[in-house]
C-alpha positions in Angstrom: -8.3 10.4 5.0 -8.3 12.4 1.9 -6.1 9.3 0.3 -8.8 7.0 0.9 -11.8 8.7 -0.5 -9.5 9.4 -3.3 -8.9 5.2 -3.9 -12.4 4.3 -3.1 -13.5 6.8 -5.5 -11.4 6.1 -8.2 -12.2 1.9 -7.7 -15.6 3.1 -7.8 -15.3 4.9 -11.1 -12.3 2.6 -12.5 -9.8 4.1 -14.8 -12.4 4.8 -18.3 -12.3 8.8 -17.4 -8.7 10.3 -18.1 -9.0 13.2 -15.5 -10.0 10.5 -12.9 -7.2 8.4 -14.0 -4.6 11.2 -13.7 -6.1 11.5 -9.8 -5.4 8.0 -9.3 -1.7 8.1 -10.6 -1.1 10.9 -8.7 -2.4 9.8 -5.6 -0.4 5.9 -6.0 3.0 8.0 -6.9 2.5 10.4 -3.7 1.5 6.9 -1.3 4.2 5.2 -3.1 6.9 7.8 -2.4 5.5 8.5 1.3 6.3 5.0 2.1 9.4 4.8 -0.1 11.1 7.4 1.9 9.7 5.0 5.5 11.5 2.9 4.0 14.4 4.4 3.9 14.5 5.5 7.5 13.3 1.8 8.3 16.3 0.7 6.6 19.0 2.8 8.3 17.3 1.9 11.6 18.1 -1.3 11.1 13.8 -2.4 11.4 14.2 -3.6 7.8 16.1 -5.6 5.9 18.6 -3.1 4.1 19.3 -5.3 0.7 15.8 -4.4 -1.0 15.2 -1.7 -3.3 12.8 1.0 -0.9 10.5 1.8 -4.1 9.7 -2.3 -5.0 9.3 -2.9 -0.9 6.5 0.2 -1.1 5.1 -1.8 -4.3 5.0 -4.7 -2.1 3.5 -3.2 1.0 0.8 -1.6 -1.9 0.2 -5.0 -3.4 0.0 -6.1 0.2 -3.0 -3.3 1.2 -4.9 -3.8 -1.5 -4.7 -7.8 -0.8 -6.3 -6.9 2.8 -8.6 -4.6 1.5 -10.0 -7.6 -0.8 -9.9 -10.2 2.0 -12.2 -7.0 4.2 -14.4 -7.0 1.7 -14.5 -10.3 1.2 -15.5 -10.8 4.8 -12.3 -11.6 6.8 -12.5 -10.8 10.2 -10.0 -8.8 12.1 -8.0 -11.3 13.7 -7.0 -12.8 9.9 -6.4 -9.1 8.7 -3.8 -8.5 11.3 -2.5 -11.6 10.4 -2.0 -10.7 6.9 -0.6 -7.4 7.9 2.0 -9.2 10.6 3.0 -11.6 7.6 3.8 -9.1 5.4 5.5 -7.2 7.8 7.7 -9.8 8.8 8.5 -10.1 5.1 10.4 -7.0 5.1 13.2 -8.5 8.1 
């Protein structure tokens, strides 16, 4: 929850103030690494394929959030958002 307001905050503001920026960074390294290390465990479960790098699959899965977030507030419904989110989950097989 906290992560949110943080991003909606800091899309709000954008990146011209450096403390604001620094928030931001922070905030993308500590999602980044959260679902690096899933990953990880994904990986040696055998639920994802085990040939990718985990930190450029969590810049992918990022790139894919904020792609949903722009097709929400672009007025997609949530039948195509779950699409989007099963596509690029089966991306990661």
């Amino acid at each position: 929850m906290v992560l949110r307001f943080v991003n909606q905050l800091c899309a709000a503001i954008g990146r011209s103030k450096p403390e604001v920026a620094k928030i931001q960074d922070a905030s993308a390294r500590g999602l980044r690494a959260n679902i690096s290390k899933a990953v990880r465990e994904a990986q040696a479960e055998g639920s994802v394929c085990d040939d990718g790098d985990p930190g450029e699959i969590a810049d992918f899965l990022v790139a894919c959030i904020a792609g949903i977030r722009v097709a929400a507030c672009g007025g997609a419904d949530r039948k195509a958002l779950n699409s989007l989110a099963r596509h690029a989950l089966r991306a990661l097989r």
